[in-house]
MOPAC internal coordinates of N, CA, C and O (Angstrom, degrees):
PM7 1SCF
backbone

  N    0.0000 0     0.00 0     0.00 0    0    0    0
  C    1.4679 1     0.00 0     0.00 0    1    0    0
  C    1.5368 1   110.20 1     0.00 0    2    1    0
  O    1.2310 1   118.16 1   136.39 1    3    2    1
  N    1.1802 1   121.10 1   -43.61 1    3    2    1
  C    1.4692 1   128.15 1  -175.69 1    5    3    2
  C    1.5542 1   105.06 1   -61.46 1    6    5    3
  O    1.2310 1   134.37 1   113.87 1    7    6    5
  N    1.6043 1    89.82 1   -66.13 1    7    6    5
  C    1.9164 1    95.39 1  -178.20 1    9    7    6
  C    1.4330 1   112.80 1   -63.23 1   10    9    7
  O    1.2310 1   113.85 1  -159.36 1   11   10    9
  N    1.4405 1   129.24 1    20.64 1   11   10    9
  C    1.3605 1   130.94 1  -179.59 1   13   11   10
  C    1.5446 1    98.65 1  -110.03 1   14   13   11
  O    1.2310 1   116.68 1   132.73 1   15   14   13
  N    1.3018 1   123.92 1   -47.27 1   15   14   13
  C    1.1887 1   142.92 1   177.76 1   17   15   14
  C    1.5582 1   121.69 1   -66.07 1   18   17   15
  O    1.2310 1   133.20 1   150.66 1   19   18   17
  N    1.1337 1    92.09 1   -29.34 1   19   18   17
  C    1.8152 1   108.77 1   171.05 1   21   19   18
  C    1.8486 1   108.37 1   -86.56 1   22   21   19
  O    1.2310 1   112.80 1   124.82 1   23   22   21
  N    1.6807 1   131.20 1   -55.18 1   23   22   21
  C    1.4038 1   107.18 1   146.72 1   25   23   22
  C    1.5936 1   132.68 1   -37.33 1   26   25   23
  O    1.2310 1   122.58 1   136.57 1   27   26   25
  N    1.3792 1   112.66 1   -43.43 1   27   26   25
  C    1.4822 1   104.98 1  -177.67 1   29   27   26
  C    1.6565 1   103.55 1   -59.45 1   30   29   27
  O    1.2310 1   129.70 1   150.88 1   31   30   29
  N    1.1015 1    98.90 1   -29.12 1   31   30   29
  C    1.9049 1    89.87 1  -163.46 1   33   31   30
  C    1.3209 1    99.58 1   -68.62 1   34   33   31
  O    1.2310 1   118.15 1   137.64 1   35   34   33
  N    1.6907 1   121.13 1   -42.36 1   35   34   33
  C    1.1000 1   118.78 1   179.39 1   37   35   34
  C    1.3387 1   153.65 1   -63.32 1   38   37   35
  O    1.2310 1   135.40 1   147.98 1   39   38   37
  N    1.4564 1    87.81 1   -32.02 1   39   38   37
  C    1.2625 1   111.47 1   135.14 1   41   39   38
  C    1.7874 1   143.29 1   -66.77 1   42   41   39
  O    1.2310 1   122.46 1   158.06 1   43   42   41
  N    1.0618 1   112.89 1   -21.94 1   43   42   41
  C    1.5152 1   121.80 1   140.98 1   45   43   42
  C    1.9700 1   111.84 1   -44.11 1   46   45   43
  O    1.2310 1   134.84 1    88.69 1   47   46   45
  N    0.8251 1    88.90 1   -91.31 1   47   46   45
  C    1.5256 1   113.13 1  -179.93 1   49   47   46
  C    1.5875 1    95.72 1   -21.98 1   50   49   47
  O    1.2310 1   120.47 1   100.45 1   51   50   49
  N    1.4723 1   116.70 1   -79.55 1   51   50   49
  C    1.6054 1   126.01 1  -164.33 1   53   51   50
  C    2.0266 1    95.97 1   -61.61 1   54   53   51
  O    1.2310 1   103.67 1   115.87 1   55   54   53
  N    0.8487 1   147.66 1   -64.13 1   55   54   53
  C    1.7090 1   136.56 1   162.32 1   57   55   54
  C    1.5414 1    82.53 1   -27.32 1   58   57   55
  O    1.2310 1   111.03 1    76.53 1   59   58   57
  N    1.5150 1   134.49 1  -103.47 1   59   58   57
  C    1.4483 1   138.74 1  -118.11 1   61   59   58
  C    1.7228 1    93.19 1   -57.68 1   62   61   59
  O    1.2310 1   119.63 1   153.17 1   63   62   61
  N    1.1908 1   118.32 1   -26.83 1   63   62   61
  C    1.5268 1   126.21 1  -161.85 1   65   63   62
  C    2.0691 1    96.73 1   -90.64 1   66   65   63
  O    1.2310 1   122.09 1   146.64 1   67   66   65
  N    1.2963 1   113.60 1   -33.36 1   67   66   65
  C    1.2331 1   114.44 1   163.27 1   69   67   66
  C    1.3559 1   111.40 1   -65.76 1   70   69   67
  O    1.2310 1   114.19 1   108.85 1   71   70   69
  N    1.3185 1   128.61 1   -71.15 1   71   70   69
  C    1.8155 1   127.55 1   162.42 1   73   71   70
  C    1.3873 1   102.85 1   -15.84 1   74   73   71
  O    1.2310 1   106.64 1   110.29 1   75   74   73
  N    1.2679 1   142.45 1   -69.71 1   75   74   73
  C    1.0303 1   129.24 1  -155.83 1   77   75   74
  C    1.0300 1   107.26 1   -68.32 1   78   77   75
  O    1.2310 1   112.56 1   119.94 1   79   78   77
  N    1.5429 1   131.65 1   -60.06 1   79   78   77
  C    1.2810 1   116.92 1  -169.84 1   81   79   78
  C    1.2327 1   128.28 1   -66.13 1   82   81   79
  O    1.2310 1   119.24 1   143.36 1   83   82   81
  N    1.6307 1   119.06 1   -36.64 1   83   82   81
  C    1.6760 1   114.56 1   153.57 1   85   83   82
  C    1.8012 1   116.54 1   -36.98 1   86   85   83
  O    1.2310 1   127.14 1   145.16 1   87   86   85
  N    0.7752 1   103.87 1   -34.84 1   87   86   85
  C    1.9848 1   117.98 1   176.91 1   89   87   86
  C    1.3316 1   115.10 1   -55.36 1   90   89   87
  O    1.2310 1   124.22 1   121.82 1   91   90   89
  N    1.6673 1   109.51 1   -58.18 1   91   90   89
  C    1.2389 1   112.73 1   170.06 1   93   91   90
  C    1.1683 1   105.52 1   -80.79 1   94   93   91
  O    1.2310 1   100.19 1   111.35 1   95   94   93
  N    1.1797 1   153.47 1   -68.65 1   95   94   93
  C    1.5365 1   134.05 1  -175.07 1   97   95   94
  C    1.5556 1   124.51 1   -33.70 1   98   97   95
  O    1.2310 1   123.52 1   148.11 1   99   98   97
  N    1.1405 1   110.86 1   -31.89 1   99   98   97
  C    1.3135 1   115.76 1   175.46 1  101   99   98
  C    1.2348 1   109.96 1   -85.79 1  102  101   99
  O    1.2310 1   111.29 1   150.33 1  103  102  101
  N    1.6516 1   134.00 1   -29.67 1  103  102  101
  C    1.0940 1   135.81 1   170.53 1  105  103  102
  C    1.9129 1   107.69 1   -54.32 1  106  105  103
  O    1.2310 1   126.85 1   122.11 1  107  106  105
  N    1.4753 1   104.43 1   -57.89 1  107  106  105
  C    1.2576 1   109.96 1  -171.68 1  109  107  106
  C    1.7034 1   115.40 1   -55.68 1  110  109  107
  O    1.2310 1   117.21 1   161.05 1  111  110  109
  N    1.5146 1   122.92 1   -18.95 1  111  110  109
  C    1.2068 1   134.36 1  -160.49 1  113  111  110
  C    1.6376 1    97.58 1   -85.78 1  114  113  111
  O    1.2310 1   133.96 1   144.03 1  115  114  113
  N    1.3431 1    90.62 1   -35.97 1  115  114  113
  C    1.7899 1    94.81 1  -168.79 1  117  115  114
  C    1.4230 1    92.27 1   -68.47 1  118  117  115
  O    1.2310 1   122.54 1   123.22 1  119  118  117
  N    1.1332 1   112.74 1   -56.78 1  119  118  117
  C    1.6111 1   111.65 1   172.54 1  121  119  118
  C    1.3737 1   124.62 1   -10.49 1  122  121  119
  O    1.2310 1   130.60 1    86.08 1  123  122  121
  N    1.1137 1    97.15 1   -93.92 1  123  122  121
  C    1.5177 1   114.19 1  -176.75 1  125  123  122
  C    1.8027 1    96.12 1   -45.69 1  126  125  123
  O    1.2310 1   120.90 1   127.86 1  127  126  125
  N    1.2830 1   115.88 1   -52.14 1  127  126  125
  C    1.6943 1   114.32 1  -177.82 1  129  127  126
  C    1.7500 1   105.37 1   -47.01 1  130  129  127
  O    1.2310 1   126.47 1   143.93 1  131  130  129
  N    0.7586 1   105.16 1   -36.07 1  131  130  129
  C    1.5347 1   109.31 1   177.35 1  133  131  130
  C    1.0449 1   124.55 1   -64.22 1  134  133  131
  O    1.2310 1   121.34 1   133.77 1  135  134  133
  N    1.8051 1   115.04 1   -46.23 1  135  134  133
  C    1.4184 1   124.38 1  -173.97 1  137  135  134
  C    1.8887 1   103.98 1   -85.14 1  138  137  135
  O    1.2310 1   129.14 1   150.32 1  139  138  137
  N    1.4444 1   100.00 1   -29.68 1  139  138  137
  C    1.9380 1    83.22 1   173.08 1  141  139  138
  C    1.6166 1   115.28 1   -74.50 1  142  141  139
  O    1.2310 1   124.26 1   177.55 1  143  142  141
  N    1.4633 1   109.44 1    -2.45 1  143  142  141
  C    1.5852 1    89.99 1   172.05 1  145  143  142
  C    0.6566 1   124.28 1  -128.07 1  146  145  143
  O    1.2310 1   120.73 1   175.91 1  147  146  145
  N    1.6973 1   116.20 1    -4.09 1  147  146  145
  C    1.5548 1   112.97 1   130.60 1  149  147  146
  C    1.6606 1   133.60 1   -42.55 1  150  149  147
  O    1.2310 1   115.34 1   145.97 1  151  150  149
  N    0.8218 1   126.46 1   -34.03 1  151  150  149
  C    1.4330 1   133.33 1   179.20 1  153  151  150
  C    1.2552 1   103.72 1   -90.79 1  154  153  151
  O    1.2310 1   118.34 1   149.65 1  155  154  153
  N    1.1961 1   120.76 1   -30.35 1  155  154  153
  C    1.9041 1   117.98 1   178.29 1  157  155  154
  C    1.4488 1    86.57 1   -66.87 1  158  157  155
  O    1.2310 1   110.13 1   133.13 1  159  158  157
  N    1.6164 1   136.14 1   -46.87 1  159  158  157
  C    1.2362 1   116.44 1  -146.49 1  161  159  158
  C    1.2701 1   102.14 1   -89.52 1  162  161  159
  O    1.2310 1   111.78 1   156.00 1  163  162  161
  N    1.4525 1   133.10 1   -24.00 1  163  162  161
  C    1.4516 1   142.46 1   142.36 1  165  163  162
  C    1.5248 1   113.52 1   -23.61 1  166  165  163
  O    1.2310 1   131.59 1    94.90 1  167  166  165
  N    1.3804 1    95.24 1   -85.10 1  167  166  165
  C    2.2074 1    92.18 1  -167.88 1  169  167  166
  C    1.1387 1   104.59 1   -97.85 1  170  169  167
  O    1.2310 1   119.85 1  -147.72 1  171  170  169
  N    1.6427 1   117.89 1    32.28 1  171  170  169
  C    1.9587 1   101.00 1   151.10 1  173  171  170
  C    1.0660 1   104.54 1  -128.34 1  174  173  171
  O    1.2310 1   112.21 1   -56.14 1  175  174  173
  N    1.4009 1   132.30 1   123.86 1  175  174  173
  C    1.0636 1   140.14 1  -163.71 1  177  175  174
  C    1.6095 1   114.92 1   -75.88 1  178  177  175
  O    1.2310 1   112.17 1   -35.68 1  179  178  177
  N    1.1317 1   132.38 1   144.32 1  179  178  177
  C    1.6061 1   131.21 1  -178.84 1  181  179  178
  C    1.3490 1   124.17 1   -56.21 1  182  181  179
  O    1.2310 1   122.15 1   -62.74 1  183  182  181
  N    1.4999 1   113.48 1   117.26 1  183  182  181
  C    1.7516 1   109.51 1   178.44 1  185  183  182
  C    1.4276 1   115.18 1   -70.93 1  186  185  183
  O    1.2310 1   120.10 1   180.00 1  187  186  185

């Protein structure tokens, strides 16, 4: 029962620790998505 309860936790933990980093990676992606069209909308001038 214990050592059943001690995988679950660990398994908690290793997902919550996956969440995060999918989080930030996806955070960082938007990023950069942001900054190329920001700067496209910067140095290309409007048709």
């Amino acid at each position: 029962m214990l050592r059943l309860s001690d995988h679950a936790i660990k398994m908690m933990e290793q997902r919550l620790r996956i969440e995060k980093q999918r989080t930030y990676q996806a955070n960082k992606v938007v990023d950069n998505l942001h900054h190329k069209y920001f700067f496209q909308h910067i140095f290309q001038p409007k048709r």
